[in-house]
C-alpha positions in Angstrom: 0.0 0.0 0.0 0.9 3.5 -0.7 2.2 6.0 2.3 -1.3 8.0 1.5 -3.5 4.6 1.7 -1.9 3.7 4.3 -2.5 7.0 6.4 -6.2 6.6 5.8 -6.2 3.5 7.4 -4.3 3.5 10.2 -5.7 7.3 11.3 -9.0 5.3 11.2 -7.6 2.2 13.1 -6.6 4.5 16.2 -10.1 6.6 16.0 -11.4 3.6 17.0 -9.5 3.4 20.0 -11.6 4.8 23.1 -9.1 7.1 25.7 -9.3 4.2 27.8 -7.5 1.8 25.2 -4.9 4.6 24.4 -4.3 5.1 28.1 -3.5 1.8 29.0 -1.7 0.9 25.8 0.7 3.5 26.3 1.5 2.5 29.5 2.1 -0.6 28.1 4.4 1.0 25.3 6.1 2.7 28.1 7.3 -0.5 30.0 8.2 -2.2 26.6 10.5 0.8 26.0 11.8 1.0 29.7 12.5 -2.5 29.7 14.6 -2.6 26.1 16.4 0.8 26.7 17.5 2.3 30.3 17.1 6.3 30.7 19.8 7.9 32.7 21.5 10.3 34.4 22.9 12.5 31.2 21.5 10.4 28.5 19.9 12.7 25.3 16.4 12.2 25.2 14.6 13.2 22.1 10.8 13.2 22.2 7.7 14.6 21.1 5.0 16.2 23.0 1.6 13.9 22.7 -1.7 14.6 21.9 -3.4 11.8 23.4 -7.1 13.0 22.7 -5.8 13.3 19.3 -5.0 9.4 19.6 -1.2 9.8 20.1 0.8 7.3 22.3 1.0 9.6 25.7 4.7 10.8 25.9 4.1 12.7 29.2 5.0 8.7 31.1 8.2 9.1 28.9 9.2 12.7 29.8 8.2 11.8 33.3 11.2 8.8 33.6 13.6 11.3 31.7 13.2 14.3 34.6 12.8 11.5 37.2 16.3 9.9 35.8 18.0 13.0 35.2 18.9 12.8 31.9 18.6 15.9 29.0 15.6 16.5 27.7 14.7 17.7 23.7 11.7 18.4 22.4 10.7 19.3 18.9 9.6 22.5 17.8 8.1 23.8 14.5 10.2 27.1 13.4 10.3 28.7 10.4 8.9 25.3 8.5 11.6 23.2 9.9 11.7 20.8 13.2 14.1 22.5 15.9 15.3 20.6 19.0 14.6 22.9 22.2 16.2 21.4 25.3 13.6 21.5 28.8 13.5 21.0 31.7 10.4 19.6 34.2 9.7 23.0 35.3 9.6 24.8 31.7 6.0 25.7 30.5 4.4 24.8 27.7 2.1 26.7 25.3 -0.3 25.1 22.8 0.6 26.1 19.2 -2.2 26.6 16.2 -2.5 23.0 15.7 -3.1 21.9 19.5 0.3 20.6 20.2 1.7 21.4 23.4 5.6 23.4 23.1 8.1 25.6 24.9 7.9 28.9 23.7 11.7 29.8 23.0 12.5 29.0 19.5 16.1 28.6 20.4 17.6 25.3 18.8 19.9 23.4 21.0 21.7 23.0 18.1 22.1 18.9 19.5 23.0 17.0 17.0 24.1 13.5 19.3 21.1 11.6 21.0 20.7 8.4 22.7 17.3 7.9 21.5 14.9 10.4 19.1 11.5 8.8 20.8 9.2 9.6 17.0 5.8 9.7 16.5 4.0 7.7 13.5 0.7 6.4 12.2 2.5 2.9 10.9 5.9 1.5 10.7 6.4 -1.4 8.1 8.9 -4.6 8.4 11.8 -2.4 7.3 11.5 0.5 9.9 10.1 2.4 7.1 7.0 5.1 9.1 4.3 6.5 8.1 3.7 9.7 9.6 1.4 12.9 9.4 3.0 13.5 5.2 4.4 16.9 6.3 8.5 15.4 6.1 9.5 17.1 9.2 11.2 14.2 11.2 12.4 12.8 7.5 14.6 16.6 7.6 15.3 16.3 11.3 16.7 12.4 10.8 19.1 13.8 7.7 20.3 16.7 10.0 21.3 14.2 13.7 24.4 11.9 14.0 23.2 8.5 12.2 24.3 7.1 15.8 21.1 8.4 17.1 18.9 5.7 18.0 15.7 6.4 16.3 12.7 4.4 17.8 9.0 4.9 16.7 6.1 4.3 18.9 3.2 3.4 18.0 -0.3 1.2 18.7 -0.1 -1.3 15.9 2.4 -3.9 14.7 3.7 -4.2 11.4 1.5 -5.5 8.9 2.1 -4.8 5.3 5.0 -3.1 2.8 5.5 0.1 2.2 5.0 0.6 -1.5 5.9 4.2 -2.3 9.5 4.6 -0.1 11.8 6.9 -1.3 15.4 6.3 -1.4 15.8 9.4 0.8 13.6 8.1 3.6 15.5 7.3 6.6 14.3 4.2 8.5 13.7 4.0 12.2 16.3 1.3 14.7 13.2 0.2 16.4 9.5 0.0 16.6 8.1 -0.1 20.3 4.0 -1.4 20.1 2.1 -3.2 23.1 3.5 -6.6 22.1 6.7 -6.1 20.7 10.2 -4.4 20.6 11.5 -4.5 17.0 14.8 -3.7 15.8 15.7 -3.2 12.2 19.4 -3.1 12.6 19.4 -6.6 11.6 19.0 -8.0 14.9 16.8 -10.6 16.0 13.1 -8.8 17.1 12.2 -9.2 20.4 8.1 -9.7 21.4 6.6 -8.9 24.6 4.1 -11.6 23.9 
């Protein structure tokens, strides 16, 4: 299936999901990831701020275990039509841009280019680590412009299903796919299930 095809149905799949569902399948994201990768004192944290009304994976337990462990804190930021890394701390507020999303209000890059893990949002990952997101390319920009040490791990509600049809060769796959039943790599290592 196409990126597009593929976006219709999987921004369907998760309407489906009552707040309840999302609540407690995030949580159960959230141990899957804390079990596969350990957050610590002056690890980089990468990761963007949920909408879980909107049917996002809630990030908040994952910012939560950052502060709690100490380690630095980036969130994304759209400025000037590209993604920015701000750094923040558990005591920076956040404002709610035009399209709901919840964001620090300097616009000052952090200019980080080296981080443990870039925690990424998507509608559907295929076999390959191949996402689909929300079509705009801004994590496809922000993956070209990080160290390809960063470990890039997509979290999301559903498991991989089918191909990606319409990849392009500029695309830059994720390491690893964290859903409610599985941790999968695509570094070539064997995939680990929760289940």
């Amino acid at each position: 299936m196409t990126k597009a095809e593929l976006r219709k149905k999987y921004v369907k799949k998760r309407e489906n999901l009552s707040q309840e569902q999302i609540s407690l399948l995030s949580e159960t994201i959230f141990e899957n990831f804390i079990r596969e990768f350990k957050l610590s004192e002056s690890k980089k944290i990468h990761c963007f701020l949920s909408i879980p009304e909107k049917g996002e994976v809630n990030t908040k337990l994952f910012l939560d275990k950052a502060f709690e462990s100490e380690a630095r804190v980036f969130v994304p930021k759209i400025f000037r039509n590209k993604l920015i890394s701000v750094e923040i701390s558990s005591e920076t507020p956040l404002i709610k841009n035009s399209w709901g999303i919840s964001e620090p209000e300097s616009n000052k890059d952090s200019g980080e280019k080296n981080f443990d893990f870039v925690i990424t949002p998507l509608l559907y990952c295929d076999f390959h680590g191949n996402r689909v997101g929300y079509g705009k390319g801004y994590y496809d920009g922000f993956f070209e412009n990080i160290s390809p040490e960063s470990v890039k791990v997509g979290i999301g509600f559903f498991n991989p299903d089918e191909e990606i049809d319409d990849v392009w060769k500029n695309d830059i796959p994720l390491d690893y796919l964290v859903t409610p039943t599985a941790v999968l790599s695509f570094a070539g290592t064997e995939s680990k299930s929760t289940k």
